[in-house]
C-alpha positions in Angstrom: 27.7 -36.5 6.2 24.2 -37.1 7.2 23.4 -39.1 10.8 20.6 -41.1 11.2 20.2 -39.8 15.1 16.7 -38.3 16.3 16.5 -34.9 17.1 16.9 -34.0 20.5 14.0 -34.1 22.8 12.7 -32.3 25.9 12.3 -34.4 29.0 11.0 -38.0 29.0 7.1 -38.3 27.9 6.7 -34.8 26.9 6.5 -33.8 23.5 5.9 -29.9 22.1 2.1 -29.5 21.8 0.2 -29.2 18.8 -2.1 -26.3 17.9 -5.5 -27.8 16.5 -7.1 -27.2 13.2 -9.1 -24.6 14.1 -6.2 -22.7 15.5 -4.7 -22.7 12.4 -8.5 -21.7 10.7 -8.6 -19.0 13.3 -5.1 -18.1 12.5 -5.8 -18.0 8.6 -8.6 -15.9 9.2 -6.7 -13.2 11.2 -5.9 -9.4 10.1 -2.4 -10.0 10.9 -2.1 -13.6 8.7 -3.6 -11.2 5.9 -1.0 -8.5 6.3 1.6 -10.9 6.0 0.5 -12.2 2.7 0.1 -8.7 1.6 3.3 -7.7 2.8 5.1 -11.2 0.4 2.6 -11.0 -2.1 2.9 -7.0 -2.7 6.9 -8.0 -3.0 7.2 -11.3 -4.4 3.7 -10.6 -7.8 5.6 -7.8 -9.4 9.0 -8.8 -8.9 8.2 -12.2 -10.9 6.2 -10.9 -13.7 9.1 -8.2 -14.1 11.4 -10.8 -14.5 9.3 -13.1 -16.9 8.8 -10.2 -18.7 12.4 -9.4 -18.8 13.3 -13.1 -19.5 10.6 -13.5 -22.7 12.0 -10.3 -24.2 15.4 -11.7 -24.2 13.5 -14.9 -25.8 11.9 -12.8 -28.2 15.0 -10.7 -29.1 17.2 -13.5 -29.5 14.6 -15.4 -31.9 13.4 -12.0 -34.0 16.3 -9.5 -34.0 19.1 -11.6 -34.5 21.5 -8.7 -36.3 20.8 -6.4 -33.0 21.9 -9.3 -30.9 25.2 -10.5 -32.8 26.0 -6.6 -32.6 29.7 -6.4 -31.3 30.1 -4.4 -27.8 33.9 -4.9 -27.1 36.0 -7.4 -29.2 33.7 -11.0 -29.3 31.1 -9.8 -26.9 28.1 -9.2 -28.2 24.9 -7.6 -27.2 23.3 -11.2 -26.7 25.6 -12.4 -24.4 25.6 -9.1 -22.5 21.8 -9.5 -21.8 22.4 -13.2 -21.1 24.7 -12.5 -18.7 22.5 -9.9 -17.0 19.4 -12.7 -16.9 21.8 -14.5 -14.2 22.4 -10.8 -12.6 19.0 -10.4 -12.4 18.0 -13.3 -10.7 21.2 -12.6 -7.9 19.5 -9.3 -7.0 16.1 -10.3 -6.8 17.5 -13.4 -4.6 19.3 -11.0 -2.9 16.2 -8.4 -2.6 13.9 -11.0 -1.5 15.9 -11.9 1.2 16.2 -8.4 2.3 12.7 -8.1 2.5 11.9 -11.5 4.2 14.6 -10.9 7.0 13.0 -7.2 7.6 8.9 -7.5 6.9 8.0 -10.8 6.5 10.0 -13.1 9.4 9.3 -10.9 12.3 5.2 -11.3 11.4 5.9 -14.8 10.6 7.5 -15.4 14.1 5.1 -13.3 15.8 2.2 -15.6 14.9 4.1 -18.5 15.4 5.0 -17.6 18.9 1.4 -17.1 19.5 0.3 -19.9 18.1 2.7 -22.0 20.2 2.1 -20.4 23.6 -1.6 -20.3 22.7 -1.4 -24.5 22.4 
């Protein structure tokens, strides 16, 4: 149940200050901003064209080898719902993975230049 209440504030007359535009130019423009893009994008590029990839060839197989998909594995499961069922696998473990690698690389540098940004305003 949502509340329609503020959020809580610091003492009367005060609010958190702002960092100005060309803090957040100067910020942009650092090494460190620049490693933390590399460090999501060198993760986050491959990982999706793998799984297009992987999620076009399932496409692919189910429109153009339709007697390799309807091939029984065990009783009325066949290879086509096997691979189906691995698409939704796949995206678990690359949810999974990413937050992995967000909670170890990329939130530390994240918070790092957000604390100096703040302290800096």
């Amino acid at each position: 149940m949502a509340t329609d209440a503020p959020p809580p504030e610091g003492p009367v007359g005060t609010s958190p200050a702002q960092p100005t535009t060309e803090a957040y130019n100067a910020v942009q423009a650092s090494a460190e901003f620049a490693d933390l893009r590399r460090s999501f994008r060198s993760f986050a590029f491959p990982l999706t064209v793998g799984f297009v990839a992987w999620y076009l060839l399932y496409v692919l197989l189910c429109n153009y080898a339709g007697d390799f998909m309807a091939t029984k594995v065990l009783g009325n499961i066949n290879v086509a719902l096997v691979l189906g069922l691995a698409q939704f696998a796949t995206t678990f473990l690359i949810a999974w993975l990413y937050s992995r690698h967000a909670a170890t690389k990329l939130d530390p540098k994240a918070e790092a230049i957000k604390s100096r940004m703040e302290a800096d305003a």
